[in-house]
C-alpha positions as CSV (number, residue, x, y, z in Angstrom):
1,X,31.1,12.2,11.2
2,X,27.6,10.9,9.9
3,X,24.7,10.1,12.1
4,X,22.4,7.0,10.5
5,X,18.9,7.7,10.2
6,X,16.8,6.7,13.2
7,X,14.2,4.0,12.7
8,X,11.5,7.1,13.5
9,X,12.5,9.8,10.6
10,X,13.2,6.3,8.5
11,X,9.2,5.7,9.4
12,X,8.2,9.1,8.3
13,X,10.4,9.3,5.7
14,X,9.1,6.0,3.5
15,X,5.6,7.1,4.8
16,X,5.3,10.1,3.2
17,X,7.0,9.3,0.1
18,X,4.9,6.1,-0.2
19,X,1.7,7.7,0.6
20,X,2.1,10.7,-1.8
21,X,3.2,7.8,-4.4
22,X,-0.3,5.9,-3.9
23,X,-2.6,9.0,-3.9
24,X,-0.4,10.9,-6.9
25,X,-1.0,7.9,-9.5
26,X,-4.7,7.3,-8.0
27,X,-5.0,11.1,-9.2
28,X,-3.2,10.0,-12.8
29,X,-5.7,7.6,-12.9
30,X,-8.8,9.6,-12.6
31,X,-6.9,12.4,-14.6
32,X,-6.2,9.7,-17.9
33,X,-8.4,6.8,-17.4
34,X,-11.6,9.0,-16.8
35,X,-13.2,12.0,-18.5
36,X,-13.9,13.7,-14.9
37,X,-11.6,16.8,-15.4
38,X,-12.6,18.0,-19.0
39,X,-16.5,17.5,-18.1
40,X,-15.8,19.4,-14.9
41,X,-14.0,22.0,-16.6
42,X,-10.7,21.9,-14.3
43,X,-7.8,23.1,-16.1
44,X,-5.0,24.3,-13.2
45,X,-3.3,21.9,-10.6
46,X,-5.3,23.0,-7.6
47,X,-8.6,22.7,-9.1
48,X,-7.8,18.8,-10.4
49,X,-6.9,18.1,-6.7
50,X,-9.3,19.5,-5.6
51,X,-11.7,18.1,-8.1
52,X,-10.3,14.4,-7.2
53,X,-10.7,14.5,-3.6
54,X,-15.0,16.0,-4.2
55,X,-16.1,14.0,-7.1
56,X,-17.8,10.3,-6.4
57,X,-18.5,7.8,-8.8
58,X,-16.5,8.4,-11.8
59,X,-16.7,4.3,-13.8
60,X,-19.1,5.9,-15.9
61,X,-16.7,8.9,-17.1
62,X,-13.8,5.8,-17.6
63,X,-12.4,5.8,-20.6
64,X,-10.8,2.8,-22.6
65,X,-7.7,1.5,-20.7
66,X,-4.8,2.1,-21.3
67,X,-2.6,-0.8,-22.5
68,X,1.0,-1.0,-20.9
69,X,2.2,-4.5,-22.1
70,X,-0.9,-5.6,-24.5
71,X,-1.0,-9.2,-23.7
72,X,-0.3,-9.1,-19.8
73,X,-0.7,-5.3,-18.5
74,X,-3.0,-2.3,-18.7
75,X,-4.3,0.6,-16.7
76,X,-8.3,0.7,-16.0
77,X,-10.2,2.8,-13.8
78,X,-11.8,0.7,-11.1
79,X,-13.8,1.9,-8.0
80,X,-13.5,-0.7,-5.1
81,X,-15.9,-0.3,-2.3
82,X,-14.8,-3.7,-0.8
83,X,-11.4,-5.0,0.6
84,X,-9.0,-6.8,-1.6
85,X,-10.5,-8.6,-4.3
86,X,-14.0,-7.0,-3.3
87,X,-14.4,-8.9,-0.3
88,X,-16.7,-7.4,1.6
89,X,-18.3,-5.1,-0.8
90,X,-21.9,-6.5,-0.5
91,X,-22.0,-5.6,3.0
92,X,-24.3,-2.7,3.5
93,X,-22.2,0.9,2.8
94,X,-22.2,2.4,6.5
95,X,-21.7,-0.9,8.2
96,X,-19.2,-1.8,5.4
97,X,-17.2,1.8,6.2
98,X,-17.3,1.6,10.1
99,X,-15.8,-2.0,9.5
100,X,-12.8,-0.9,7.4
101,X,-12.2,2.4,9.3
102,X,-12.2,0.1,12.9
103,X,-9.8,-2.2,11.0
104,X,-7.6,0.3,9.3
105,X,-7.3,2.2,12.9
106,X,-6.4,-1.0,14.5
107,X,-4.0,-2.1,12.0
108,X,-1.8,1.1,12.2
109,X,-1.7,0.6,16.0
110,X,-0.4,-2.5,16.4
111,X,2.1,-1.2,13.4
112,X,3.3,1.2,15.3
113,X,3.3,-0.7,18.9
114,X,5.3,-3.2,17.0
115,X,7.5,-0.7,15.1
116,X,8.1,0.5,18.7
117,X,9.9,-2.7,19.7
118,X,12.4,-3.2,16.7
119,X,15.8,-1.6,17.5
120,X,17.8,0.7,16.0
121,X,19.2,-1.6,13.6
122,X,16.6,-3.5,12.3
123,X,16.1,-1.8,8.9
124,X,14.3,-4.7,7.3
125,X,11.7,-5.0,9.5
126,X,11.3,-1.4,9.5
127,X,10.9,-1.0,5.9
128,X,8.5,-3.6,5.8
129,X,6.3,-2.2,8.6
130,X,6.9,1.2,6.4
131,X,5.6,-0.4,3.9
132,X,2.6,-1.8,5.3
133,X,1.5,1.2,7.2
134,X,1.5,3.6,4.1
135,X,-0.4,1.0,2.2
136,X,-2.7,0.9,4.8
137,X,-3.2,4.9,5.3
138,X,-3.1,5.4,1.6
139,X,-6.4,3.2,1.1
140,X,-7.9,4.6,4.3
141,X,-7.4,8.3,3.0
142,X,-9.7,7.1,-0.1
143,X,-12.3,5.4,1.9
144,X,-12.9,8.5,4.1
145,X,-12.8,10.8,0.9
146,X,-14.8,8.7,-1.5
147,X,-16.6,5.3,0.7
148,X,-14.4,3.5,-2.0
149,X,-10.8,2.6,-3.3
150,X,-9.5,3.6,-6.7
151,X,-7.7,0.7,-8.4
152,X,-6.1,0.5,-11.8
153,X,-3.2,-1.6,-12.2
154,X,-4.6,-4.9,-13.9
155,X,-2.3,-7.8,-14.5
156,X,-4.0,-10.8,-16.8
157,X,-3.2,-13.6,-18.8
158,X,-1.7,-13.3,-22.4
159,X,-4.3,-11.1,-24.7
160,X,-7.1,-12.9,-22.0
161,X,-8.2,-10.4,-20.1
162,X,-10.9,-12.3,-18.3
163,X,-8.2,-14.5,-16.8
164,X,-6.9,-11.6,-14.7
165,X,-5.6,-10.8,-11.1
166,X,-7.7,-8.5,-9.2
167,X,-7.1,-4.8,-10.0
168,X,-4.9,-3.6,-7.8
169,X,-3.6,0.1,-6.6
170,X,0.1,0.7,-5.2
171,X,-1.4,0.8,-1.7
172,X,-2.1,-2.9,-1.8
173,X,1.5,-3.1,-3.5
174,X,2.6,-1.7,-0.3
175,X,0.9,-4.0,1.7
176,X,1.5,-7.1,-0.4
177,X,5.8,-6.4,-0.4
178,X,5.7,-5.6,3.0
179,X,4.0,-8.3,4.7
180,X,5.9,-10.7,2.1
181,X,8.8,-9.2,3.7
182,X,8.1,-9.7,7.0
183,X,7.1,-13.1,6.5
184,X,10.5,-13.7,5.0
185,X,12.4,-12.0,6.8
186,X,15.2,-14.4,8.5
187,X,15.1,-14.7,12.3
188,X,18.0,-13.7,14.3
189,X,21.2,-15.9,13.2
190,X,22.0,-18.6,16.0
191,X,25.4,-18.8,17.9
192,X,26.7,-22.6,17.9
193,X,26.6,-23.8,21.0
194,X,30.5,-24.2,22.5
195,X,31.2,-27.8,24.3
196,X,31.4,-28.3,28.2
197,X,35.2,-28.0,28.1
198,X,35.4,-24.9,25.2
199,X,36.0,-22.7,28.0
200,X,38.5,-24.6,30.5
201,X,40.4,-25.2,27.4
202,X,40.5,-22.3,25.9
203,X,41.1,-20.5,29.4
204,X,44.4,-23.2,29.8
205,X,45.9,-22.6,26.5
């Protein structure tokens, strides 16, 4: 006999995975779009990670990027201290930090009070929320470690790479599929209405 998964190990489950993802290729990043590690000398594991959760300001030790797809897709090490697209990042740093950390608290909240209310057998919605959730930790981690985001996925327009979308990370992936998802998820599937005399009918036959 086999037990599903509950919604809550489902939660933890797509969280963790999803979260290690985002800060495991924000660590590639630094590791092969920047020269941080050979100028700072770190050769095992544990000094790297260490190394990429202390050191600040790395754009300057970027290297070239890295070309995926040449005329639509390449890897570039990008530091974000704003909100998607940069919104934001003019603000001044500390009020700009309290404002994200307030946000991102109250975000994964009202994620979980909602997740709280789906039932057992909801699995769409609870992927989704998943989703959103360990998009929205996995950028938080960064801005506690570092004041900023590290993006580097950058999407643009056939060989232009001035015509581009905003660099991106797989957090805001996250985000982006999930809310897509609950935003198209279908509602609950209505029962047709019987007629007046279904019932007498059916109860006479």
């Amino acid at each position: 006999m086999t037990t599903s998964l509950s919604k809550w190990r489902l939660l933890g489950l797509l969280f963790v995975l999803c979260v290690v993802a985002d800060q495991w290729t924000k660590f590639l990043a630094v590791e092969r779009l920047t020269v941080a590690f050979d100028r700072g000398g770190e050769q095992s594991l544990a000094e790297k990670v260490r190394a990429f959760y202390g050191y600040r300001h790395l754009e300057p030790l970027a290297t070239d990027p890295y070309y995926v797809y040449r005329p639509l897709w390449r890897m570039n090490y990008v530091e974000n201290p704003g909100a998607a697209w940069g919104m934001f990042r003019s603000l001044p740093p500390d009020v700009r930090n309290g404002f994200f950390t307030l946000i991102s608290v109250a975000a994964v909240g009202f994620i979980l009070y909602y997740y709280r209310r789906l039932r057992d057998d909801q699995r769409f919605l609870q992927v989704a929320l998943a989703f959103v959730l360990a998009g929205a930790v996995g950028n938080f981690v960064d801005r506690l470690a570092r004041r900023y985001v590290i993006d580097f996925i950058e999407w643009y327009w056939w060989n232009r790479t001035d015509i581009r979308w905003p660099t991106f990370n797989i957090a805001d992936s996250l985000i982006v599929v999930g809310v897509a998802m609950l935003v198209l998820h279908p509602g609950p599937k209505k029962e047709p209405a019987r007629a007046a005399g279904d019932g007498g009918a059916a109860s006479r036959a």
